[in-house]
MMTF fields as JSON, N, C-alpha, C and O atoms, coordinates in Angstrom:
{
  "mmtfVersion": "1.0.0",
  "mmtfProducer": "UNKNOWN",
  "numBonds": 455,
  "numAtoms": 456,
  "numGroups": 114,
  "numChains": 1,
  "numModels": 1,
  "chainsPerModel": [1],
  "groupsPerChain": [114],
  "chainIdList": ["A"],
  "bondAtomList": [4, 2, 8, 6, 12, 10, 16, 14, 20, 18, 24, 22, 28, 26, 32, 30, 36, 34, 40, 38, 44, 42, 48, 46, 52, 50, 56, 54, 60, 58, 64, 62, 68, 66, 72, 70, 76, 74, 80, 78, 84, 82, 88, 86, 92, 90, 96, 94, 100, 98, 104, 102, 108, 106, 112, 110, 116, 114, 120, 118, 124, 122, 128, 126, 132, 130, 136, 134, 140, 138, 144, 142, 148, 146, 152, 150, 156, 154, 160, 158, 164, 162, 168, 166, 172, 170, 176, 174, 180, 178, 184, 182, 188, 186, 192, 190, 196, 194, 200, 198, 204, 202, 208, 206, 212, 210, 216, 214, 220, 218, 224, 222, 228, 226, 232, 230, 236, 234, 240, 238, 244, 242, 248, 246, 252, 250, 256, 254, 260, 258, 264, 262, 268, 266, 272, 270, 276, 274, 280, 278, 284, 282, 288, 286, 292, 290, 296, 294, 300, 298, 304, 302, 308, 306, 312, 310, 316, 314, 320, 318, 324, 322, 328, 326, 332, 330, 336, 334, 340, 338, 344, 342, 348, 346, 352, 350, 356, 354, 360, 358, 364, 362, 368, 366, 372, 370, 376, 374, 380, 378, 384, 382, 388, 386, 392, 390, 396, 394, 400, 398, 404, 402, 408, 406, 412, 410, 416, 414, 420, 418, 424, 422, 428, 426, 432, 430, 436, 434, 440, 438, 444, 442, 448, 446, 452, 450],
  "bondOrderList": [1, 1, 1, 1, 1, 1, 1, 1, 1, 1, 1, 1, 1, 1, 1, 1, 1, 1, 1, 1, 1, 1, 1, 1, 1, 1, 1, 1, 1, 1, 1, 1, 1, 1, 1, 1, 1, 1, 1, 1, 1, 1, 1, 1, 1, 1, 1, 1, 1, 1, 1, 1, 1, 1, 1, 1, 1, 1, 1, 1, 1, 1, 1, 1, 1, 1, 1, 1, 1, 1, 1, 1, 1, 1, 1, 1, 1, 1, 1, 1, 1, 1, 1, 1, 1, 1, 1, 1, 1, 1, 1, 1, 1, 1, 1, 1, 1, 1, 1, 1, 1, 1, 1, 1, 1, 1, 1, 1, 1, 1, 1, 1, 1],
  "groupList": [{"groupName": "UNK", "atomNameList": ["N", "CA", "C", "O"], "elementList": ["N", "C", "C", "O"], "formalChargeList": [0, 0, 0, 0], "bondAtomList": [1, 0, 2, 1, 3, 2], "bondOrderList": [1, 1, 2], "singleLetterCode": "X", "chemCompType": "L-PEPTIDE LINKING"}],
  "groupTypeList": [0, 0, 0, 0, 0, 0, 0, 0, 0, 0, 0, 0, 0, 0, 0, 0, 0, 0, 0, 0, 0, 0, 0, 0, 0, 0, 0, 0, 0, 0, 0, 0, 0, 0, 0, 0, 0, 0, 0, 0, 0, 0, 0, 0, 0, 0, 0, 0, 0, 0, 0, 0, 0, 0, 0, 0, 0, 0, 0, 0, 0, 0, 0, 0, 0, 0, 0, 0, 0, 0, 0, 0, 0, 0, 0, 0, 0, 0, 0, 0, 0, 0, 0, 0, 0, 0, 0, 0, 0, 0, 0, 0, 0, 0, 0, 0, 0, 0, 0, 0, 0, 0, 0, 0, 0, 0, 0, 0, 0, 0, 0, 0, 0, 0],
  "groupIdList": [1, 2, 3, 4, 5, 6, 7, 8, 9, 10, 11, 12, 13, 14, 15, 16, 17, 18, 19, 20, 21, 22, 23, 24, 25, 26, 27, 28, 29, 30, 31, 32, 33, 34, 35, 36, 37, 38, 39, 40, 41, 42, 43, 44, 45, 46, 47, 48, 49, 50, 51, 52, 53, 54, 55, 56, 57, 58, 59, 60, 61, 62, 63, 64, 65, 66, 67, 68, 69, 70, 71, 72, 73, 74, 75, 76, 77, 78, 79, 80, 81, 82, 83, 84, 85, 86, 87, 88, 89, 90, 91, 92, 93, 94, 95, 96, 97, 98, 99, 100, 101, 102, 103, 104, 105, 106, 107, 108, 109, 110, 111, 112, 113, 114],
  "secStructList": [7, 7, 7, 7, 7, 6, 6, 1, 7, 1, 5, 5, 7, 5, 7, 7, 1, 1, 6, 6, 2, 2, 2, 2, 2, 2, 2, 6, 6, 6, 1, 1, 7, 4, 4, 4, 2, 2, 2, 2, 2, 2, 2, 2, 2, 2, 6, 7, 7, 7, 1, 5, 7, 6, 6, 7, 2, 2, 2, 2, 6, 6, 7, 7, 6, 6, 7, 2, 2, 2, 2, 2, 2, 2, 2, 2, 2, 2, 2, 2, 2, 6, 7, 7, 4, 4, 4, 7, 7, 1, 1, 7, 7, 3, 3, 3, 3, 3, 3, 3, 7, 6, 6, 1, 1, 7, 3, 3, 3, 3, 3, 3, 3, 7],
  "xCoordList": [114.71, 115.733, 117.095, 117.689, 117.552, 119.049, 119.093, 120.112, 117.366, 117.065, 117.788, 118.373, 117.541, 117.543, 116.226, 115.319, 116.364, 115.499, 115.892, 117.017, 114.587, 115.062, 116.215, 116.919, 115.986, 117.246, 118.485, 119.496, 118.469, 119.768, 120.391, 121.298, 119.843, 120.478, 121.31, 120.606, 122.597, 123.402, 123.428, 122.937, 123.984, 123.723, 123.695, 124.393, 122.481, 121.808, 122.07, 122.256, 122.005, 122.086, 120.189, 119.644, 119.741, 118.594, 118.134, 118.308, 117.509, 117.373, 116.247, 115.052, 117.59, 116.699, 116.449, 115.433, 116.8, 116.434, 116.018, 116.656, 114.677, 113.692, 113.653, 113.926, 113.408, 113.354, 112.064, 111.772, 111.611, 110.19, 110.566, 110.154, 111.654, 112.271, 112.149, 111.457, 113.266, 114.099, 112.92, 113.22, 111.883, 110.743, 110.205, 110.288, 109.552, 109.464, 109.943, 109.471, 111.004, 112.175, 112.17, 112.097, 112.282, 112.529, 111.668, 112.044, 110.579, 109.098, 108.691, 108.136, 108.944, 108.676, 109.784, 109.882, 110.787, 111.863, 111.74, 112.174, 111.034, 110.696, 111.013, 110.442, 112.301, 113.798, 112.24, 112.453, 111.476, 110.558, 109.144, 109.012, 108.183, 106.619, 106.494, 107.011, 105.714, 105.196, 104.917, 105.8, 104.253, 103.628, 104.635, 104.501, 105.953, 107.071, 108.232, 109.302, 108.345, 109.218, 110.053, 111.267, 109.334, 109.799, 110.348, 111.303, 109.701, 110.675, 111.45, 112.46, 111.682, 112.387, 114.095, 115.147, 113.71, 114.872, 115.184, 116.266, 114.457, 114.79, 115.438, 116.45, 114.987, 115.883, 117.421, 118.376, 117.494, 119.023, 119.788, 121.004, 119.173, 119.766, 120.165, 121.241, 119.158, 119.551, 120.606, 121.599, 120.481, 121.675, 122.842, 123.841, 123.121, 123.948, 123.996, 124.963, 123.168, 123.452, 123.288, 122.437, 124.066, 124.126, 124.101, 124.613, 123.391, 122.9, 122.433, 122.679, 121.273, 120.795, 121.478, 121.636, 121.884, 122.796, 123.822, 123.734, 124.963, 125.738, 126.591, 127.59, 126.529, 127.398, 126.421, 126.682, 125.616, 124.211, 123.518, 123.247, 123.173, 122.209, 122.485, 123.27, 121.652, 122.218, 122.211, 122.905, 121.431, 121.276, 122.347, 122.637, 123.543, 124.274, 125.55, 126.429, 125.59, 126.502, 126.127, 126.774, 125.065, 125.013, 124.442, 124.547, 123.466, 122.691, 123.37, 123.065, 124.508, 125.335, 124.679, 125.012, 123.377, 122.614, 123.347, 124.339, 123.015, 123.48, 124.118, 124.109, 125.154, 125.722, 125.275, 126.014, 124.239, 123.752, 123.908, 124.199, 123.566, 123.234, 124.722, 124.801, 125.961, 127.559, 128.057, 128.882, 127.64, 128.199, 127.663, 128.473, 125.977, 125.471, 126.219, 126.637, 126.147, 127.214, 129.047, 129.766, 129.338, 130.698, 130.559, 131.09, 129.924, 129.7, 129.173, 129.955, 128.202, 128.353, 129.399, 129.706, 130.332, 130.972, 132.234, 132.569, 132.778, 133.209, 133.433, 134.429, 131.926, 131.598, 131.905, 132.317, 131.614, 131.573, 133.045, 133.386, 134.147, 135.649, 136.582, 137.72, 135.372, 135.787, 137.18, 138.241, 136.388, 137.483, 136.52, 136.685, 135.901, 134.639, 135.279, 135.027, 136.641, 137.347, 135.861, 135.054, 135.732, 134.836, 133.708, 133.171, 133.236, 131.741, 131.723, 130.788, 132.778, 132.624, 131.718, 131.56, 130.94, 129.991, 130.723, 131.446, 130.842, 131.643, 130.708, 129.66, 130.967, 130.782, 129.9, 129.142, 129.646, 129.113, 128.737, 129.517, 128.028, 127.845, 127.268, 127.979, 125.892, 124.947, 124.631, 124.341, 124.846, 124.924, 123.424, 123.089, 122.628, 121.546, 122.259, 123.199, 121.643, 121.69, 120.222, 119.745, 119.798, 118.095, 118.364, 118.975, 117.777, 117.928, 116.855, 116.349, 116.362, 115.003, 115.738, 116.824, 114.431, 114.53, 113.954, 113.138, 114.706, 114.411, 112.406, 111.962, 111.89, 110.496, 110.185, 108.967, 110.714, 110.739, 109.708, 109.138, 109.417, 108.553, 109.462, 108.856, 110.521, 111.196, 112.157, 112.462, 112.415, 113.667, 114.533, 114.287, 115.819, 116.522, 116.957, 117.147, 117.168, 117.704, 119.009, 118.956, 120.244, 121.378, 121.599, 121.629, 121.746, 122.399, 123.897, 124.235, 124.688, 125.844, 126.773, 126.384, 127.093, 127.932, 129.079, 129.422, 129.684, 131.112, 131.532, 132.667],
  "yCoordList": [35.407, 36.306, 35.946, 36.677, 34.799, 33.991, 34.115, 34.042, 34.404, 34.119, 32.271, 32.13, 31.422, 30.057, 29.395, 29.869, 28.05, 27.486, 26.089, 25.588, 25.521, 24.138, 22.774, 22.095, 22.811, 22.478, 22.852, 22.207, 24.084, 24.238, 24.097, 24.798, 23.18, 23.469, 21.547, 20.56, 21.492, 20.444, 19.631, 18.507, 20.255, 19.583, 20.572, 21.578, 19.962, 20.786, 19.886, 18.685, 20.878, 20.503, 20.414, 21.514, 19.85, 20.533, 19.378, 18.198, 20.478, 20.161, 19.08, 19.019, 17.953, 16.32, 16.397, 15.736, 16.801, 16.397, 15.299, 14.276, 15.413, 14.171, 13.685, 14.504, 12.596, 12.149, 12.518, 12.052, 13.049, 13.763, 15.442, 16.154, 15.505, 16.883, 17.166, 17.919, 16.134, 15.968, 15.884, 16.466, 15.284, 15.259, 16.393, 16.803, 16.976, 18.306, 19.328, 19.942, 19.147, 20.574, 20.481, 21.483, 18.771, 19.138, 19.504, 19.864, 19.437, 19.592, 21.007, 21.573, 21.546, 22.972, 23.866, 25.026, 23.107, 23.857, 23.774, 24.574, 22.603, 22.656, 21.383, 20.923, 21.15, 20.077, 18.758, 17.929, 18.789, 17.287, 17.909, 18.873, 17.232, 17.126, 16.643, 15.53, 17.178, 16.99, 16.056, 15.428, 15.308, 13.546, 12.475, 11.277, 13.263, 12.333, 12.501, 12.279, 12.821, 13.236, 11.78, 11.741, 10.554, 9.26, 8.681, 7.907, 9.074, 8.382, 8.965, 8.354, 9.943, 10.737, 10.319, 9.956, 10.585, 10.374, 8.784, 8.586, 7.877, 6.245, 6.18, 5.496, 6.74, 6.602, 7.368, 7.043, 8.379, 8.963, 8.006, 7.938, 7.232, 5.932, 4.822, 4.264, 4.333, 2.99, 3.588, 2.909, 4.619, 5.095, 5.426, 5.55, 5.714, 5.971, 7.568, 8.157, 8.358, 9.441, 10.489, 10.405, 11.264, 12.102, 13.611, 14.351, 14.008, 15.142, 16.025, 17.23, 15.095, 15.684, 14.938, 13.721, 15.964, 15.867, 14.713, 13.534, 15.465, 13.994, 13.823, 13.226, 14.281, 14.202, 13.13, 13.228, 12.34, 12.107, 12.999, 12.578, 14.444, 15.038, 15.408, 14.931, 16.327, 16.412, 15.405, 15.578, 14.274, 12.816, 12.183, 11.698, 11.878, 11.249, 11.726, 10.934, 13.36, 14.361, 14.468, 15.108, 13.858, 14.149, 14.822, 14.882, 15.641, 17.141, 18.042, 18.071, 18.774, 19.502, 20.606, 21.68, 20.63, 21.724, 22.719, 22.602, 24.336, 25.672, 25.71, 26.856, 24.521, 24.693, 24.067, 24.049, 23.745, 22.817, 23.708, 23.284, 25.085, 25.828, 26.23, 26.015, 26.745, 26.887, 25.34, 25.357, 23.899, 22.813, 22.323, 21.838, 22.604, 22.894, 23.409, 22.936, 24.785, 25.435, 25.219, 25.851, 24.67, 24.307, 23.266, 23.435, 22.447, 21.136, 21.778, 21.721, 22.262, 22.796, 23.284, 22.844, 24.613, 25.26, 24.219, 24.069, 23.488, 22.499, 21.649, 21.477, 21.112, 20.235, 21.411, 21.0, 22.502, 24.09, 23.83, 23.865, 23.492, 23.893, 22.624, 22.519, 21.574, 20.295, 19.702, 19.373, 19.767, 19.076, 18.268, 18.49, 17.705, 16.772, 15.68, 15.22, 14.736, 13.283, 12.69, 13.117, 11.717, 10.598, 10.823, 10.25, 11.803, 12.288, 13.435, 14.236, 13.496, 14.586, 14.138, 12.968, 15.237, 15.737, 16.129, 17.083, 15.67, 15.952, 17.521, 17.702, 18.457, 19.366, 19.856, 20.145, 20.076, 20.946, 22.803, 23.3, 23.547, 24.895, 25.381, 26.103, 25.022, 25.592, 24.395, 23.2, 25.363, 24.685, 25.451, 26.569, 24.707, 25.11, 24.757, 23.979, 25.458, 25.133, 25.546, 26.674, 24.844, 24.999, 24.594, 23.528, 25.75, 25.117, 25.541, 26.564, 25.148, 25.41, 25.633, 25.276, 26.543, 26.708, 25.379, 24.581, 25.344, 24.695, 23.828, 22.773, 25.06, 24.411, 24.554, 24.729, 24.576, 24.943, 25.9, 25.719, 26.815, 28.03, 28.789, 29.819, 28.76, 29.853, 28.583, 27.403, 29.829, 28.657, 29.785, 30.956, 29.26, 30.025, 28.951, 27.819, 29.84, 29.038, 30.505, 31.716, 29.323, 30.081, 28.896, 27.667, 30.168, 29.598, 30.266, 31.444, 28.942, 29.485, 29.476, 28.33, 29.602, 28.9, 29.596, 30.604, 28.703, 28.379, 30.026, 30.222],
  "zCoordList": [101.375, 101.817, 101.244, 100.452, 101.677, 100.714, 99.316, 98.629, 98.724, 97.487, 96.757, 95.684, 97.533, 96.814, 97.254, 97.937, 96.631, 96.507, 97.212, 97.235, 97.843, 98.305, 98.033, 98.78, 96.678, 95.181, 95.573, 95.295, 96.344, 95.863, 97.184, 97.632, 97.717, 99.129, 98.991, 98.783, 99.14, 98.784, 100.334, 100.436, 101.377, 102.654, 103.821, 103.943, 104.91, 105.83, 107.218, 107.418, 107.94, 109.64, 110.029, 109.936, 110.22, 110.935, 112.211, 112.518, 112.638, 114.575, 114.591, 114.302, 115.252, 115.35, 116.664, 116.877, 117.507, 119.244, 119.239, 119.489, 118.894, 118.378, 117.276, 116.399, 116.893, 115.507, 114.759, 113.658, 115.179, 114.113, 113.429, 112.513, 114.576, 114.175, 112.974, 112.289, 112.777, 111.549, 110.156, 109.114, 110.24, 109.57, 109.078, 107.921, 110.156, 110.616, 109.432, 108.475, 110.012, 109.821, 108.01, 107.299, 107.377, 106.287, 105.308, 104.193, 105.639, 104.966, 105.053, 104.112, 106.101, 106.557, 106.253, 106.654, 105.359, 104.588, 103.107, 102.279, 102.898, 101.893, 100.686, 99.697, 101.455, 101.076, 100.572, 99.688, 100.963, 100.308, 100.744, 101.497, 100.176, 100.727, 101.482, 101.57, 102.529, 103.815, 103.614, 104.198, 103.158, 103.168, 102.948, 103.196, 102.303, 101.63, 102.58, 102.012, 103.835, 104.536, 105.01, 104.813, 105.658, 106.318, 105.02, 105.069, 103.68, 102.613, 102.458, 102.807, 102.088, 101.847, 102.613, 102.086, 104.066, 104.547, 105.012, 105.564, 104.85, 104.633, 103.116, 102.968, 102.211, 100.938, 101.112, 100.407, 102.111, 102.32, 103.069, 102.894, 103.916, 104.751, 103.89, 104.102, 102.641, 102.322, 101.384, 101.121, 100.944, 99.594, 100.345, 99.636, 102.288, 102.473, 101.998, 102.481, 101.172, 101.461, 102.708, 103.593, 102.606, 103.875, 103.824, 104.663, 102.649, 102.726, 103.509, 103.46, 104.776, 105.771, 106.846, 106.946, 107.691, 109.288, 109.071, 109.413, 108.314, 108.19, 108.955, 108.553, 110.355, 111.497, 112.175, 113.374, 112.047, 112.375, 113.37, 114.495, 112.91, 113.896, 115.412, 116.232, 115.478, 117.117, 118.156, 119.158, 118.005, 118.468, 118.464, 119.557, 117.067, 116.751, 117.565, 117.907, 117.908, 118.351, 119.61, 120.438, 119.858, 121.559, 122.369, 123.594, 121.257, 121.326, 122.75, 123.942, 121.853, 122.884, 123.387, 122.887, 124.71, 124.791, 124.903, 125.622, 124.05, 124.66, 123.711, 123.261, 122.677, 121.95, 120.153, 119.169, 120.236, 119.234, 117.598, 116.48, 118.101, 116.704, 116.241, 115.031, 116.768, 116.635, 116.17, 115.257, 116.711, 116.459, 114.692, 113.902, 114.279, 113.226, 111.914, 110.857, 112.645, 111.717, 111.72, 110.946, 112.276, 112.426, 111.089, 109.991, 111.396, 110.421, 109.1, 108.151, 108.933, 107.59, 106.94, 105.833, 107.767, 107.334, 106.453, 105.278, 108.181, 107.601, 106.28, 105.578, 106.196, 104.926, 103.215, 102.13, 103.495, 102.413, 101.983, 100.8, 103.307, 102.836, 102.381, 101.922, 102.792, 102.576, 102.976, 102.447, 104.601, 105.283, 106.134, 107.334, 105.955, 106.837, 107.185, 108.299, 105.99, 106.353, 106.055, 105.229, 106.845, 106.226, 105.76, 104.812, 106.509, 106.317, 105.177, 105.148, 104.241, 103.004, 102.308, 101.96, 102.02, 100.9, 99.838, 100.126, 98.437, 97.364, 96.722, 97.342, 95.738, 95.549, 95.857, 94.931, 96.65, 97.38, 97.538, 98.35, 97.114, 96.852, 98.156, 98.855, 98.613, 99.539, 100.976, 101.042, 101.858, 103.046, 103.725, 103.332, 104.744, 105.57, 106.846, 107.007, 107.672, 109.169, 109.957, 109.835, 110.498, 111.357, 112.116, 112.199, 113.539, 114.679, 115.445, 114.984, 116.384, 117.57, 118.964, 119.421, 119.538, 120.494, 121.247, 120.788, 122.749, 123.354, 123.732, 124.185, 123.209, 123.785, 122.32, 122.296, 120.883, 119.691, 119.305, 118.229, 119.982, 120.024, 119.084, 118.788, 118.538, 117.584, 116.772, 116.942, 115.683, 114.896, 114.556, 114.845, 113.766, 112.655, 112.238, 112.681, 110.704, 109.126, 109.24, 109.455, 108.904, 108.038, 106.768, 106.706, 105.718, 104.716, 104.33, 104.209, 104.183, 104.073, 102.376, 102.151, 101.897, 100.139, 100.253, 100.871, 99.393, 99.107, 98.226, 97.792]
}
């Protein structure tokens, strides 16, 4: 529908509640292979990159229920206009945001760019 591709997505919010979420979410987006997901994001930790949830996640934020998917996108948008302060993402084009429903019976994806 956005017409992009996993590639092109520079940094994403997606819904950690749990820490398998985050697994989850990025495999079923596409962002890595399902089998490569725990490396995947242990290699964004030791490099310090912060591509994925670089606010650390709704965990790190406190998982603001009722408000999780607006706080998501705040932070993307944010990171798009590059005003993040410590947590900037340098050039940056394409932003994701994923979020679940409470019993994660539903989702939505926004993609947002500069």
């Amino acid at each position: 529908m956005a017409k992009i591709e996993p590639n092109d997505v520079n940094v994403a919010e997606v819904h950690d509640a749990f820490s398998v979420c985050e697994l989850m979410a990025i495999s079923e987006l596409g962002i890595t292979a399902n089998d490569k997901s725990g490396e995947f994001v242990r290699d964004l930790f030791n490099t310090e990159n912060r591509m994925i949830n670089p606010r650390g996640g709704l965990i790190g934020a406190g998982h603001p229920l009722g408000a999780t998917g607006i706080s998501q996108t705040i932070e993307i948008a944010t990171q798009l206009q590059g005003k993040s302060g410590k947590r900037q993402i340098s050039n940056l084009k394409t932003g994701l945001v994923h979020n679940m429903s409470a019993a994660g019976t539903s989702s939505s994806v926004m993609v947002l760019e500069n």
